[in-house]
TORPA-4810 file (N, C-alpha, C, O; in nm, 3 decimals):
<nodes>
NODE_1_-0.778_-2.239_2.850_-0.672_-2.281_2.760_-0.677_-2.432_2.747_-0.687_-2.500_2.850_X
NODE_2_-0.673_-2.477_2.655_-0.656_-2.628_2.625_-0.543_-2.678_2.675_-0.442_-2.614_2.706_X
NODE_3_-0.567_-2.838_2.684_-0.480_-2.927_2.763_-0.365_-2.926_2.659_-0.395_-2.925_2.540_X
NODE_4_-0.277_-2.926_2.685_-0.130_-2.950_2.636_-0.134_-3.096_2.557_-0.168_-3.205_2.603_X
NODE_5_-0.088_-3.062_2.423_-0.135_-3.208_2.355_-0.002_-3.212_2.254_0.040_-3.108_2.203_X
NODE_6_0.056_-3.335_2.231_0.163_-3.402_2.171_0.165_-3.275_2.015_0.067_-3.214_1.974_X
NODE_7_0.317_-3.267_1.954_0.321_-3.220_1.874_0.287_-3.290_1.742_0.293_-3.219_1.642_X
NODE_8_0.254_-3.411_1.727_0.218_-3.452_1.615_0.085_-3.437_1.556_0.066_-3.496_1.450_X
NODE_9_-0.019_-3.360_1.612_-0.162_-3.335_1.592_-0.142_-3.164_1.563_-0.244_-3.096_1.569_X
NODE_10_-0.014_-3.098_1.533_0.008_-2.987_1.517_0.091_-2.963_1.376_0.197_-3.017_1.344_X
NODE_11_0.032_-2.889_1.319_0.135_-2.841_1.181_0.216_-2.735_1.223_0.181_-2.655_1.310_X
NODE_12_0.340_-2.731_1.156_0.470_-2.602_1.195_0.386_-2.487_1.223_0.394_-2.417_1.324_X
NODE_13_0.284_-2.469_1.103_0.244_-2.315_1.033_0.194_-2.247_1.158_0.207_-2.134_1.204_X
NODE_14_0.117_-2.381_1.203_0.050_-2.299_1.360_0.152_-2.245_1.438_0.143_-2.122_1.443_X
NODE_15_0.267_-2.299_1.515_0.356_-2.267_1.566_0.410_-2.118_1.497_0.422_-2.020_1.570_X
NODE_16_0.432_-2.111_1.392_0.466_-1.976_1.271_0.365_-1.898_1.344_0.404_-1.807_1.418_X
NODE_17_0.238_-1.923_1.333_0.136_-1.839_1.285_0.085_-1.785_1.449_0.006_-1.692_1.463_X
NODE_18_0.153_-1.871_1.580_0.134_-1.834_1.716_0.204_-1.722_1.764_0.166_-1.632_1.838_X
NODE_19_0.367_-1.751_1.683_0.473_-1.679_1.711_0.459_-1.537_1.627_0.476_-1.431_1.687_X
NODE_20_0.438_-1.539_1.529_0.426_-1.425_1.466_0.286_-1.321_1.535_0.291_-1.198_1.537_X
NODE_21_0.189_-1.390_1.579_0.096_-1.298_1.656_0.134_-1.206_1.811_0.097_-1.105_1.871_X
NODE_22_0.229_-1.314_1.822_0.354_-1.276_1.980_0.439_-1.212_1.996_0.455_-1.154_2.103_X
NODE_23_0.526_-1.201_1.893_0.583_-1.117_1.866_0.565_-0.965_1.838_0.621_-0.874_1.900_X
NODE_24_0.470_-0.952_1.724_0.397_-0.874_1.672_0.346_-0.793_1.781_0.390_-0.678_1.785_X
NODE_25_0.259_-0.831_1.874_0.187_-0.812_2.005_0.319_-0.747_2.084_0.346_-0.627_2.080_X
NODE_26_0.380_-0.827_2.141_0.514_-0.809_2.248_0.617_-0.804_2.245_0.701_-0.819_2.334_X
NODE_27_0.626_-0.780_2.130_0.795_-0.812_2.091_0.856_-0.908_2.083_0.839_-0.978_2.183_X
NODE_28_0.942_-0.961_1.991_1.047_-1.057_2.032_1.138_-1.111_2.143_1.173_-1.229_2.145_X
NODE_29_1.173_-1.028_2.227_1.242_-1.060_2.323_1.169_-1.059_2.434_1.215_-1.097_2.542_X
NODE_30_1.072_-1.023_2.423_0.962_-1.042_2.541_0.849_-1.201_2.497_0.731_-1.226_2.521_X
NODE_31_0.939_-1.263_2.439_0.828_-1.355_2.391_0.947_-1.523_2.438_1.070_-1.526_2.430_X
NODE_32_0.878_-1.610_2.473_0.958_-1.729_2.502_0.886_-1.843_2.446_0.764_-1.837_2.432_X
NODE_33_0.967_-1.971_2.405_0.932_-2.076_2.341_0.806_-2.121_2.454_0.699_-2.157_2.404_X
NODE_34_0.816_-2.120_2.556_0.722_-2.145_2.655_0.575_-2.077_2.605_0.472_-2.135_2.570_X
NODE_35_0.603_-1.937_2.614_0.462_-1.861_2.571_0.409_-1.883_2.442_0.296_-1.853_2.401_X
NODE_36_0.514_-1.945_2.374_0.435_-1.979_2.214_0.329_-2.100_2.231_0.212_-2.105_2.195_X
NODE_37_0.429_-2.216_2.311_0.337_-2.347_2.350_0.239_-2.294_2.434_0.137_-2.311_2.368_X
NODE_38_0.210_-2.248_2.523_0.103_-2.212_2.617_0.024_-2.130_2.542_-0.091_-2.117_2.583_X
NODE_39_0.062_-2.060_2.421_-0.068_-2.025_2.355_-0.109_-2.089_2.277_-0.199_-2.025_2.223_X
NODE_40_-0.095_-2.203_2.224_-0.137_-2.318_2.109_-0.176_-2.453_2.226_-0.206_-2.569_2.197_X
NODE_41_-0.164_-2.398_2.346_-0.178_-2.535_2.420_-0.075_-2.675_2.427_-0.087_-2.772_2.503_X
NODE_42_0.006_-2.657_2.348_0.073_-2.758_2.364_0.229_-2.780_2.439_0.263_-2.680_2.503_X
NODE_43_0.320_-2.884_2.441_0.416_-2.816_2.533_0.582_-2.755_2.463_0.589_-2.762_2.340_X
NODE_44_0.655_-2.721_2.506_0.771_-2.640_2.446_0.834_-2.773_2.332_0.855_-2.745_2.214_X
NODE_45_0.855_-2.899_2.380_0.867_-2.964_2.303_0.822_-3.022_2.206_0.905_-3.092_2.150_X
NODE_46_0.717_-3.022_2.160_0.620_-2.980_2.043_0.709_-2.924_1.966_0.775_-2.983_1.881_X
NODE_47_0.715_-2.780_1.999_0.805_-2.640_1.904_0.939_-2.742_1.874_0.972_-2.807_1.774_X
NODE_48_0.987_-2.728_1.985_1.156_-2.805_1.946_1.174_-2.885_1.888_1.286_-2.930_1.861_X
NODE_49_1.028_-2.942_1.839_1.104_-3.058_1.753_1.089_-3.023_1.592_1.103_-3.105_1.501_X
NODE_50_1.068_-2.930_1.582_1.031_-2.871_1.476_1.146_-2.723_1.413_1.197_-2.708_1.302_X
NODE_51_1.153_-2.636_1.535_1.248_-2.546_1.550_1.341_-2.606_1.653_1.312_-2.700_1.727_X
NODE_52_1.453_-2.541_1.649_1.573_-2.604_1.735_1.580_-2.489_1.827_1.621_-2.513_1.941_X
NODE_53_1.538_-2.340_1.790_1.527_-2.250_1.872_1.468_-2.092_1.852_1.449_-2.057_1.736_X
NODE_54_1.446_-2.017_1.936_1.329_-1.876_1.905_1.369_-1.855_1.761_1.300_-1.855_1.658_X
NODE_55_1.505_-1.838_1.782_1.569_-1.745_1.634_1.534_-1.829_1.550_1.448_-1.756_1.502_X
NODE_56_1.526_-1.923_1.488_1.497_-2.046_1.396_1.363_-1.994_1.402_1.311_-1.976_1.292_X
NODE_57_1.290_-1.962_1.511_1.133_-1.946_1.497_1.093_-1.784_1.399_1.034_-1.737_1.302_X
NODE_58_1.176_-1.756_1.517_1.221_-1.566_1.441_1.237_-1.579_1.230_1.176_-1.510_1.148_X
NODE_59_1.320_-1.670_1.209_1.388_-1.612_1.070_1.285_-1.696_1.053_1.225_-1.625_1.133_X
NODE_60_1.196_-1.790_1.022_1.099_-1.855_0.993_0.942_-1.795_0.970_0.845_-1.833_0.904_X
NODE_61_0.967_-1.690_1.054_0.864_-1.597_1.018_0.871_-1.486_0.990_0.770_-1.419_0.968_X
NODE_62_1.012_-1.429_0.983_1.031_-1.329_0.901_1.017_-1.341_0.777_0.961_-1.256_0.708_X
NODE_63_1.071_-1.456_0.730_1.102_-1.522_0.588_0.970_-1.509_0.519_0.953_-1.474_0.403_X
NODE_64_0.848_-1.553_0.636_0.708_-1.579_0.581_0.621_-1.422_0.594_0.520_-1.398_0.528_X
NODE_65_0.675_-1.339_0.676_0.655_-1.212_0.636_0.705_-1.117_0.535_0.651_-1.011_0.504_X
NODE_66_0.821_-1.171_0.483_0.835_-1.089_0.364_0.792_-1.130_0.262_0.737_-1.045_0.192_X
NODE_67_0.796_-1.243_0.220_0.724_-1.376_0.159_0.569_-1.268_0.122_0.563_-1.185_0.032_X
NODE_68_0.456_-1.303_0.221_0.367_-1.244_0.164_0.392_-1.082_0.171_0.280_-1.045_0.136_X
NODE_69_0.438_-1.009_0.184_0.405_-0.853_0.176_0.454_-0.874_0.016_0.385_-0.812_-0.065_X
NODE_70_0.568_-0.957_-0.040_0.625_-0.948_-0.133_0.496_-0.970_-0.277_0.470_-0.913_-0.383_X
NODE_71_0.442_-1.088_-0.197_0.319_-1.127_-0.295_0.219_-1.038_-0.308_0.171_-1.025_-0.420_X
NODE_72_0.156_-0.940_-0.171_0.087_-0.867_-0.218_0.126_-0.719_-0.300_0.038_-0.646_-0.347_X
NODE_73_0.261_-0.692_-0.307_0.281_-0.590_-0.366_0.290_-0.644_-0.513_0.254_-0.572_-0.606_X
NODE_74_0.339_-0.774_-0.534_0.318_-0.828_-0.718_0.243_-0.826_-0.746_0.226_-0.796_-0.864_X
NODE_75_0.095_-0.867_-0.638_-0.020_-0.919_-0.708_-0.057_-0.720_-0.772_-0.078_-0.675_-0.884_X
NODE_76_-0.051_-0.665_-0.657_-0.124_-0.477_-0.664_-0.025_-0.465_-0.814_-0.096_-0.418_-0.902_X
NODE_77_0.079_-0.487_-0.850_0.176_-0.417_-1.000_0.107_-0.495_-1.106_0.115_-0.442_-1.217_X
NODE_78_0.049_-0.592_-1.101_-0.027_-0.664_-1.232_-0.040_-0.586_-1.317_0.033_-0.583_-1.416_X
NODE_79_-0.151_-0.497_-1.291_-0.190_-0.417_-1.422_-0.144_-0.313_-1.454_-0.130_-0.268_-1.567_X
NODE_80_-0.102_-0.239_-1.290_-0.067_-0.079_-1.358_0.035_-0.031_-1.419_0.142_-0.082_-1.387_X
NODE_81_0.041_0.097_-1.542_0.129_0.088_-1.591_0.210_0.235_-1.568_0.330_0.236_-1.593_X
NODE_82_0.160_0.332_-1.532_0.185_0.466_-1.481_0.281_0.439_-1.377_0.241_0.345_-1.308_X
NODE_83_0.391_0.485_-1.339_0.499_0.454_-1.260_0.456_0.504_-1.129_0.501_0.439_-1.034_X
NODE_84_0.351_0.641_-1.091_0.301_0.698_-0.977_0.205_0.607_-0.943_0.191_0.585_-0.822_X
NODE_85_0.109_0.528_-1.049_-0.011_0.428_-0.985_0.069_0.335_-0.918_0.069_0.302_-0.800_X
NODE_86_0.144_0.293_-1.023_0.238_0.136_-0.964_0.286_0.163_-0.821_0.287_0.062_-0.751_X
NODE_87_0.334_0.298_-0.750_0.401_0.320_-0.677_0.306_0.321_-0.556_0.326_0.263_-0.449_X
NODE_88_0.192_0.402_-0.593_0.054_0.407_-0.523_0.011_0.292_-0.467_-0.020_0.287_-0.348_X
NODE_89_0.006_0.180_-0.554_-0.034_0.020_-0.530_0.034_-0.054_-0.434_-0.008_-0.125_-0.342_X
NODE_90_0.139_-0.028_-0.470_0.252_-0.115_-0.419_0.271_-0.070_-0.282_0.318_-0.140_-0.193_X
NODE_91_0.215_0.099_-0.265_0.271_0.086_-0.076_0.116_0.113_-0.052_0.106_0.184_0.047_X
NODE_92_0.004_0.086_-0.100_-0.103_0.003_-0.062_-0.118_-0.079_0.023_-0.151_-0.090_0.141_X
NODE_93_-0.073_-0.163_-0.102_-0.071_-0.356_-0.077_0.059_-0.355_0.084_0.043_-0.420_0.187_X
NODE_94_0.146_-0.287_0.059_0.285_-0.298_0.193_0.188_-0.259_0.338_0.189_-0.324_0.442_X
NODE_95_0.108_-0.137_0.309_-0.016_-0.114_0.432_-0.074_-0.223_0.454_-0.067_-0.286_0.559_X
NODE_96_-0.134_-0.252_0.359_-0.242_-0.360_0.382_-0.179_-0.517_0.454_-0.250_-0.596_0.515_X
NODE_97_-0.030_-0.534_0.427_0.016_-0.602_0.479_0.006_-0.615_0.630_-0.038_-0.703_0.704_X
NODE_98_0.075_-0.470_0.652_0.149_-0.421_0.755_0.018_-0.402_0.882_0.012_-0.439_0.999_X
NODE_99_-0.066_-0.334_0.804_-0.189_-0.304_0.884_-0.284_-0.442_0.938_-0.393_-0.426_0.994_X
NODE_100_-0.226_-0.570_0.911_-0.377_-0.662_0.913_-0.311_-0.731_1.090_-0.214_-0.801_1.118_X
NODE_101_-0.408_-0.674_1.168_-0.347_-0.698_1.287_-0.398_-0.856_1.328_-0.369_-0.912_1.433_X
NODE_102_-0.435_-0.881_1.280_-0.462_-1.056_1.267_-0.352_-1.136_1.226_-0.333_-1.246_1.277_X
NODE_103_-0.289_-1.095_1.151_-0.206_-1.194_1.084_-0.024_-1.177_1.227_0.034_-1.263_1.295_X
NODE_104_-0.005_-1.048_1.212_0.175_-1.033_1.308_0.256_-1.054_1.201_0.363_-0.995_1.211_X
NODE_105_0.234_-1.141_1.065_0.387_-1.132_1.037_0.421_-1.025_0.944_0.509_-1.076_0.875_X
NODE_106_0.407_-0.938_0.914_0.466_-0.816_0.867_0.538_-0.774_0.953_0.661_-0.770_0.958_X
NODE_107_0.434_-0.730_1.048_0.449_-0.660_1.170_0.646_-0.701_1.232_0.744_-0.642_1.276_X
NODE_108_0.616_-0.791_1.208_0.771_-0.857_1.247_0.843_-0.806_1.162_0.955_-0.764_1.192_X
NODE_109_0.799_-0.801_1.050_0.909_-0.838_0.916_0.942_-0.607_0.955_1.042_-0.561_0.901_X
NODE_110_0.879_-0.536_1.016_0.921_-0.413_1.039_0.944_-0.370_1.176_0.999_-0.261_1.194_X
NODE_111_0.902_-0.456_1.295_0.955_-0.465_1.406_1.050_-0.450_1.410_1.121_-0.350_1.413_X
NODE_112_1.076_-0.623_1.414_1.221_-0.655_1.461_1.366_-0.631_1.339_1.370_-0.682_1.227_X
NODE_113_1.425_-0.580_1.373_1.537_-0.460_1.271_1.658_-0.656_1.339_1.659_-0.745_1.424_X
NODE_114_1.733_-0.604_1.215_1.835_-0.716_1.219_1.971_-0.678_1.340_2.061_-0.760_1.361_X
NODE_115_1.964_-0.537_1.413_2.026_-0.555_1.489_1.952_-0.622_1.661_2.017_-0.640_1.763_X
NODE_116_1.830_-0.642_1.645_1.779_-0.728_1.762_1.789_-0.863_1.771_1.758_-0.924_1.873_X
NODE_117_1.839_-0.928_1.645_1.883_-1.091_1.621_2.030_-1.085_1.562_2.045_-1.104_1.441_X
NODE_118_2.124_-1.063_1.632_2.273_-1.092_1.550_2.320_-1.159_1.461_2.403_-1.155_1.370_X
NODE_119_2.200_-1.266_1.537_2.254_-1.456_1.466_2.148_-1.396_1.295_2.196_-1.430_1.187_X
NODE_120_2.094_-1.361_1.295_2.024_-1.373_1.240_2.009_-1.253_1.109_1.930_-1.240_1.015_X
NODE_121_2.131_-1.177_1.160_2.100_-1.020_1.080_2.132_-1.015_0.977_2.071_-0.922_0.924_X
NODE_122_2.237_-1.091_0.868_2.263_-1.103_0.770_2.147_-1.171_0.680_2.109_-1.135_0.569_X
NODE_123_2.110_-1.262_0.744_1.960_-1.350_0.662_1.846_-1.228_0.673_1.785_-1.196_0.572_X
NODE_124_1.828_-1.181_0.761_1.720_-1.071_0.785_1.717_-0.959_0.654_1.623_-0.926_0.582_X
NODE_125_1.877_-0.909_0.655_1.881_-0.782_0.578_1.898_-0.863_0.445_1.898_-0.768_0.366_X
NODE_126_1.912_-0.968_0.370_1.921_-1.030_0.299_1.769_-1.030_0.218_1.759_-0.985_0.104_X
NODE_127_1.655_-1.084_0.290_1.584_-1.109_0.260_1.506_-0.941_0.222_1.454_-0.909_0.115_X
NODE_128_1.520_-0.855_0.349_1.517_-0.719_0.326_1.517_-0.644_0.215_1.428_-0.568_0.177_X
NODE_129_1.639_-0.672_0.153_1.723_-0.607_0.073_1.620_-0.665_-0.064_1.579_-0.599_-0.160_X
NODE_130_1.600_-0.795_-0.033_1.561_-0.882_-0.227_1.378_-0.789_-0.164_1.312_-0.777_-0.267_X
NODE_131_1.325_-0.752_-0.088_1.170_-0.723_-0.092_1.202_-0.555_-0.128_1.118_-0.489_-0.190_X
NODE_132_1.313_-0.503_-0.089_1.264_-0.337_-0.111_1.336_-0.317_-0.261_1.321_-0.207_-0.315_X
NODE_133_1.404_-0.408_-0.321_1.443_-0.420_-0.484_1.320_-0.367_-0.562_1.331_-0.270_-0.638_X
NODE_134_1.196_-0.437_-0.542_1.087_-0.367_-0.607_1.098_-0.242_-0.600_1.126_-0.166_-0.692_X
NODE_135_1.069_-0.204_-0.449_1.035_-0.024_-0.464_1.192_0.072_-0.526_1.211_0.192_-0.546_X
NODE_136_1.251_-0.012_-0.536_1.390_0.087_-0.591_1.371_0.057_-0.764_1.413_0.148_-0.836_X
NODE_137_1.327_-0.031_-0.816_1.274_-0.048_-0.917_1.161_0.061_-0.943_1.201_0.153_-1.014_X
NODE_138_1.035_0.069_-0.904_0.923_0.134_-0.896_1.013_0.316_-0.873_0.989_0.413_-0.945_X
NODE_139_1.097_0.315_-0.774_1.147_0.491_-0.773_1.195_0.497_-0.888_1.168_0.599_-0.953_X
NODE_140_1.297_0.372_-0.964_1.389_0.451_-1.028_1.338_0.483_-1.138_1.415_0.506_-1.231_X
NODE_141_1.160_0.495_-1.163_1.090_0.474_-1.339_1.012_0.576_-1.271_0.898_0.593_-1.314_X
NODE_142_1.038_0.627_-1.202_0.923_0.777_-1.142_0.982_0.902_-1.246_1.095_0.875_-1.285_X
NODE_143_0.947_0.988_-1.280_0.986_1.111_-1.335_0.982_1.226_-1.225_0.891_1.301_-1.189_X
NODE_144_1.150_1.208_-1.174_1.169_1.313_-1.064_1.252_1.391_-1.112_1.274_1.394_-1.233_X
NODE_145_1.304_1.459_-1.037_1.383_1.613_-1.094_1.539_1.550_-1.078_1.572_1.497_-0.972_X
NODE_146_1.609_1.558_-1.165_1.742_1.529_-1.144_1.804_1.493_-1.030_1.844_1.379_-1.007_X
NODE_147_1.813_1.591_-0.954_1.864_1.638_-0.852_1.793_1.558_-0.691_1.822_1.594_-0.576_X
NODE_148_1.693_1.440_-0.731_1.625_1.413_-0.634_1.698_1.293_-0.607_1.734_1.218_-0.698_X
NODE_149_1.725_1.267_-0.468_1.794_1.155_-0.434_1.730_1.008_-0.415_1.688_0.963_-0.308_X
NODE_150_1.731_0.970_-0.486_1.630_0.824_-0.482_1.641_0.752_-0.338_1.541_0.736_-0.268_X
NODE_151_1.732_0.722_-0.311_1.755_0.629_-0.174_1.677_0.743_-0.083_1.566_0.704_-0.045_X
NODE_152_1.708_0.849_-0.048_1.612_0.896_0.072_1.483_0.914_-0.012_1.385_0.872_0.049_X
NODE_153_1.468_0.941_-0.079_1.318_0.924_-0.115_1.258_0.754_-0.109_1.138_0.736_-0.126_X
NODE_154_1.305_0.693_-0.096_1.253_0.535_-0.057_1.248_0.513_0.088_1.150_0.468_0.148_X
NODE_155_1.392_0.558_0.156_1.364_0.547_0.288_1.226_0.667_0.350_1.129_0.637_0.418_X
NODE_156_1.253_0.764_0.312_1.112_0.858_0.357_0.998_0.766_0.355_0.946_0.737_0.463_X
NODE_157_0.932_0.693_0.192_0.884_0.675_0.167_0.831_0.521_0.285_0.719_0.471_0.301_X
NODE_158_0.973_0.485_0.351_0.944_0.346_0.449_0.926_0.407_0.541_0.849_0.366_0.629_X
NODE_159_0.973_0.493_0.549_0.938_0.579_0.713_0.813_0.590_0.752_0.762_0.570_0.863_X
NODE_160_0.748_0.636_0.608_0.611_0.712_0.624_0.520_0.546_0.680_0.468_0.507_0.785_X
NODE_161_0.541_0.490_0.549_0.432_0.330_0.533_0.439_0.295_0.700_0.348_0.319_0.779_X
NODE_162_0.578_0.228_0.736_0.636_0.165_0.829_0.587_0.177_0.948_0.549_0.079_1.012_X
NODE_163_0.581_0.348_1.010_0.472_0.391_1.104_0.364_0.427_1.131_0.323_0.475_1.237_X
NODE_164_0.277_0.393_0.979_0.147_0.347_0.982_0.063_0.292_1.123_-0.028_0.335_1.194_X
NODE_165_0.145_0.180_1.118_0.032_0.075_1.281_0.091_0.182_1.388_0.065_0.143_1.502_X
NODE_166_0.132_0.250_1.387_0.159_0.363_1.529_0.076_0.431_1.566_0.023_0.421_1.676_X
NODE_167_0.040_0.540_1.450_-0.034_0.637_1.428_-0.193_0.580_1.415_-0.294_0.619_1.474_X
NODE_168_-0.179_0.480_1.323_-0.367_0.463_1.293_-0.401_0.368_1.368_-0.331_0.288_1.429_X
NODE_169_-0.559_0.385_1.360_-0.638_0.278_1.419_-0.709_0.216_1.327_-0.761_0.253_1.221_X
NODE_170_-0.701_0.091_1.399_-0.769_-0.028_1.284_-0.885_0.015_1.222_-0.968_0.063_1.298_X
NODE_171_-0.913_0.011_1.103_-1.038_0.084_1.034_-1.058_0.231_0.991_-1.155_0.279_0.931_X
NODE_172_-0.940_0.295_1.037_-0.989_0.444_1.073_-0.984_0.482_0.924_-1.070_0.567_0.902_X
NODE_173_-0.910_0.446_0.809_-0.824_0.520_0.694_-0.849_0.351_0.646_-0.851_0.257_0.726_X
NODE_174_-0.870_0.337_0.483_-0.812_0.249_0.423_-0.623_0.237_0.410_-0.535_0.321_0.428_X
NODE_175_-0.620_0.113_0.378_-0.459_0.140_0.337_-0.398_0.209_0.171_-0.290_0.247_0.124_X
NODE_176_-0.561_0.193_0.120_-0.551_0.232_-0.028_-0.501_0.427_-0.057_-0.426_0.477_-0.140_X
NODE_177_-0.618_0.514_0.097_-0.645_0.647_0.078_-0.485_0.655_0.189_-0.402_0.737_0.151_X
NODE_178_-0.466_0.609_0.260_-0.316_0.651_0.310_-0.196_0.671_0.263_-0.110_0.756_0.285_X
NODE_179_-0.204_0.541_0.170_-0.122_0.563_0.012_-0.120_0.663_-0.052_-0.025_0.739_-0.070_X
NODE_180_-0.250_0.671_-0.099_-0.246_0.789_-0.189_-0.209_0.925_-0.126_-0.156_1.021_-0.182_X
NODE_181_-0.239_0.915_-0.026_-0.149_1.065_0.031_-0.034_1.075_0.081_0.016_1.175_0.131_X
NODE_182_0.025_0.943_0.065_0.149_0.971_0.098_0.256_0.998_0.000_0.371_1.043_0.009_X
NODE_183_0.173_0.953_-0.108_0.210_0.918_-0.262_0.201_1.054_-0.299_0.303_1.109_-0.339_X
NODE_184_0.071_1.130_-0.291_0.089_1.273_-0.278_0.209_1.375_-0.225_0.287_1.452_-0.280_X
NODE_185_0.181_1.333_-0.093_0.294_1.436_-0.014_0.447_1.421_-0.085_0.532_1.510_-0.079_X
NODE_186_0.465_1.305_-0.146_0.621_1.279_-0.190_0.584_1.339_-0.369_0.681_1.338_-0.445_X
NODE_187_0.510_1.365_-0.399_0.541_1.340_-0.552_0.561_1.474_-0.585_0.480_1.544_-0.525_X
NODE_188_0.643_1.542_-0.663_0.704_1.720_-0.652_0.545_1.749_-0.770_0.472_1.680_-0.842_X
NODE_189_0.554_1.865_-0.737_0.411_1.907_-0.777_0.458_1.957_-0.933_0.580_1.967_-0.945_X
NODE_190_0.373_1.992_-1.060_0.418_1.979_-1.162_0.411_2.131_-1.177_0.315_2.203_-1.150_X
NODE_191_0.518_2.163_-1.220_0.589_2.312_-1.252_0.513_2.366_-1.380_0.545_2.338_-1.495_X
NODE_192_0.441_2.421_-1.353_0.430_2.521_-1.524_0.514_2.630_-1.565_0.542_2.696_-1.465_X
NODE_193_0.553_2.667_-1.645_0.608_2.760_-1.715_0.550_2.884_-1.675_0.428_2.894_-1.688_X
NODE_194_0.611_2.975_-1.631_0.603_3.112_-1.679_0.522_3.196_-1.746_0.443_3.285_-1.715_X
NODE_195_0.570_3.136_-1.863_0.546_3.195_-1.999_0.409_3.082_-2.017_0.372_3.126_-2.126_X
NODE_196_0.338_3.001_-1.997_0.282_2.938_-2.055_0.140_2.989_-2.033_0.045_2.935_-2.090_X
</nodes>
């Protein structure tokens, strides 16, 4: 491990980008301003002068985990125009987020639930709330059966994505073909007529 070196030869992002791998890894509450500096080498005061404290570190990289999952699900809606592709794409790109075990900050941004930061749970579900607007957008242009309840069909639909990194192993499945079958399993199969 490298010698412990002054915080001014350090950008925030690293600190972001230490904590979010730590978290991700161990959880939040198993993680201390100490273990962030001892993994960047440098010392706790470094961090502090930058963050005032974990939670400051916490909503700082939540912010930057929803941040990009948000970007990669805009960039995946560019072109498509079919409401099942768009839907397909979009919890793609949320895998592909979620799945890149290099990065941690997704991983956070579905970890840690806003009742594990108090201070913090209103900004959490805030930010929450403005990233899953898309997919309630994207359900509500699906052609479902009357009678189908949109909100649990979104939460199913987070259930499914969400416990992705549980179930798979790195490489095993694209995030593109996991989609699509999950996109499958939810989409009601198309009724023919009778008579037809």
């Amino acid at each position: 491990m490298a010698e412990a070196r002054p915080h001014s030869s350090m950008a925030p992002q690293r600190f972001l980008d230490a904590a979010a791998r730590l978290f991700a890894r161990d959880g939040f509450h198993a993680i201390s301003m100490r273990d962030i500096a001892r993994e960047l080498g440098v010392t706790p005061g470094a961090i502090y002068a930058h963050y005032p404290s974990k939670m400051r570190i916490l909503a700082a990289v939540y912010e930057e985990g929803v941040r990009r999952v948000a970007s990669a699900v805009d960039a995946a809606l560019a072109s498509a125009q079919d409401p099942w592709v768009q839907l397909e794409r979009a919890s793609a790109a949320h895998l592909g987020e979620i799945l890149d075990r290099d990065s941690g900050y997704a991983s956070v941004v579905i970890r840690v639930l806003p009742a594990d930061a108090p201070e913090l749970a209103e900004e959490m579900t805030e930010l929450r709330d403005q990233y899953e607007a898309r997919f309630r957008t994207l359900i509500a242009a699906l052609p479902l059966p009357p009678e189908t309840d949109r909100t649990l069909f979104r939460m199913t639909l987070f259930g499914a994505l969400n416990w992705t990194p549980v179930w798979t192993r790195s490489g095993q499945k694209a995030p593109e073909d996991i989609a699509r079958a999950i996109i499958a399993m939810l989409r009601p199969a198309e009724v023919t007529p009778v008579d037809a």
